[in-house]
C-alpha positions as CSV (number, residue, x, y, z in Angstrom):
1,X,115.1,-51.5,165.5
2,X,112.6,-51.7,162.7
3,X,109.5,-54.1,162.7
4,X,110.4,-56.5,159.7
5,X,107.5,-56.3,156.6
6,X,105.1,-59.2,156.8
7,X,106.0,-61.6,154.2
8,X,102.4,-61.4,152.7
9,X,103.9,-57.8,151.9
10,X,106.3,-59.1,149.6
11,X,106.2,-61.4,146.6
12,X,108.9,-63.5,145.1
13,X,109.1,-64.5,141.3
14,X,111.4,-66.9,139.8
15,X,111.3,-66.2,135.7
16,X,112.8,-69.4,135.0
17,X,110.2,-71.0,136.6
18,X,107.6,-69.4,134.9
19,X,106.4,-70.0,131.2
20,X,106.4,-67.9,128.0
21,X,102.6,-67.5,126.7
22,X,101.6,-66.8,123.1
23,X,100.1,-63.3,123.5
24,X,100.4,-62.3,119.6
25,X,101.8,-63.8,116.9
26,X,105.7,-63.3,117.2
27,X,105.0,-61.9,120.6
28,X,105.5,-63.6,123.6
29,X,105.0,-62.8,127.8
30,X,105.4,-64.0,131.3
31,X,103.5,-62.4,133.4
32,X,105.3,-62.0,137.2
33,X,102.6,-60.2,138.8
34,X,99.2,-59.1,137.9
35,X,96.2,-57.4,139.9
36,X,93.4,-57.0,137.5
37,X,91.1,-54.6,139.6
38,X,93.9,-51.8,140.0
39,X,95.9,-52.6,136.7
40,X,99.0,-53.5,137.9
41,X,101.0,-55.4,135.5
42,X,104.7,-56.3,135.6
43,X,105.9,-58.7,133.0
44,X,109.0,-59.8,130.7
45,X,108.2,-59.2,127.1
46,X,109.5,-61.4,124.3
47,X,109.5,-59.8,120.5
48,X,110.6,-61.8,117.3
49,X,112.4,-60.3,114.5
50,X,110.4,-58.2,112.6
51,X,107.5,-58.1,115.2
52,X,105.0,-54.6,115.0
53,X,102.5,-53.8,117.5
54,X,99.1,-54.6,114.9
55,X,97.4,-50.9,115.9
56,X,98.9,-47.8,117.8
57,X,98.6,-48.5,121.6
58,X,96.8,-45.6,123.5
59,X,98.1,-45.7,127.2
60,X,95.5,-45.6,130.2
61,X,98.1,-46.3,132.6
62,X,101.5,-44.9,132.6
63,X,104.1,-48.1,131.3
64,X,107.4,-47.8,132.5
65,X,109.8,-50.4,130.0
66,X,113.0,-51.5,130.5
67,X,115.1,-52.5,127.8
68,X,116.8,-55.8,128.2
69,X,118.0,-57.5,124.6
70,X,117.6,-56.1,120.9
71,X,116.1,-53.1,119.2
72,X,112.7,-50.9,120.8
73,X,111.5,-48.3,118.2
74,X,108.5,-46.4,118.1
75,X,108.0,-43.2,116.9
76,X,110.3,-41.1,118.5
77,X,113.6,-43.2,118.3
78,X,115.5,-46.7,118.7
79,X,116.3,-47.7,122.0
80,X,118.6,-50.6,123.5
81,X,119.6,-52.4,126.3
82,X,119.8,-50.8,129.4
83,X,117.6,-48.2,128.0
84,X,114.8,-46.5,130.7
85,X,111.2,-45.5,128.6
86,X,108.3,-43.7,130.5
87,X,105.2,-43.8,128.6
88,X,102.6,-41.7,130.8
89,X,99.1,-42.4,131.0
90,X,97.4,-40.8,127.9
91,X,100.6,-41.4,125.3
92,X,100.8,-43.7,122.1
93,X,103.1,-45.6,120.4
94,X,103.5,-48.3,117.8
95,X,106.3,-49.7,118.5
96,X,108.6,-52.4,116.4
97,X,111.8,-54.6,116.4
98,X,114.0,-54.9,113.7
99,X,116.2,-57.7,115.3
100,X,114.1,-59.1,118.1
101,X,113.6,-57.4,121.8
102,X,113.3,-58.5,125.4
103,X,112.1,-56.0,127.7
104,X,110.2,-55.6,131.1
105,X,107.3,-53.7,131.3
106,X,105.3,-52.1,134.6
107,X,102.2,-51.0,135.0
108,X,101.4,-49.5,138.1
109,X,97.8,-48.8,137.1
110,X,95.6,-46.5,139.2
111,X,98.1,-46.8,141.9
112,X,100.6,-45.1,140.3
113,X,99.0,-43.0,137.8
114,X,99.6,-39.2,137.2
115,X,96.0,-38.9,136.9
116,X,94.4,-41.1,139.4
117,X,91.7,-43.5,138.6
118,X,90.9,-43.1,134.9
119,X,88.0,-44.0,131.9
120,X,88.8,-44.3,128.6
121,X,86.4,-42.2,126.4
122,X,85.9,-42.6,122.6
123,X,85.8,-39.7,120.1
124,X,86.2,-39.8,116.4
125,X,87.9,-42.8,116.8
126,X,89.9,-42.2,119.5
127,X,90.2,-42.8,123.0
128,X,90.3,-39.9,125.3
129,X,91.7,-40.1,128.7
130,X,90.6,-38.2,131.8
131,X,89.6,-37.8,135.3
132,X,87.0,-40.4,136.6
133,X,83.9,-38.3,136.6
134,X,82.9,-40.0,140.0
């Protein structure tokens, strides 16, 4: 028989429990699990009616979104509930809701990006993202 995971392996979040926090105006997150050295990021996302993302976001990390209540759009379509988005590590977007969203968003950070442990490099204007020179 298998050796059961130490619990320390495994962590346990009860949303309800947990509070929304102002993170824009009209937008609104609780975060479930964060580890700021790697980039790891899983939280529930809140949107108002007629929220828009206030500059194009340029991905570092790939952000995997699931779709929960309301309208997603960005550039390339509208997406709903039960809707799957990948956004890999050096996309954008500028994404919207028409009607208010919901939505759960991971990033694995360097753990699970396609492109290891990256930098974010700036020309013209705009970010560029590659291998860690290192």
């Amino acid at each position: 028989m298998a050796e059961r995971p130490s619990p320390e392996l495994i962590t346990y979040v009860d949303s309800g429990e947990t509070d929304w926090q102002e993170f824009r105006t009209g937008s609104r997150r609780k975060v479930l699990y964060e580890n700021s050295e790697t980039g790891e990021l899983t939280m529930l996302v809140q949107w108002d009616a007629g929220y828009r993302m206030g500059a194009v976001e340029h991905h570092e990390y790939d952000e995997h979104l699931y779709i929960i209540a309301g309208t997603f759009i960005d550039e390339h379509r509208a997406s709903g509930p039960g809707t799957y988005i990948l956004n890999r590590a050096g996309s954008e977007h500028q994404a919207y809701t028409p009607d208010g969203c919901t939505f759960l968003e991971v990033v694995p950070g360097t753990f699970g990006s396609r492109l290891g442990p990256v930098q974010r490099r700036v020309r013209d204007g705009r970010p560029e993202i590659g291998k860690d020179p290192s």
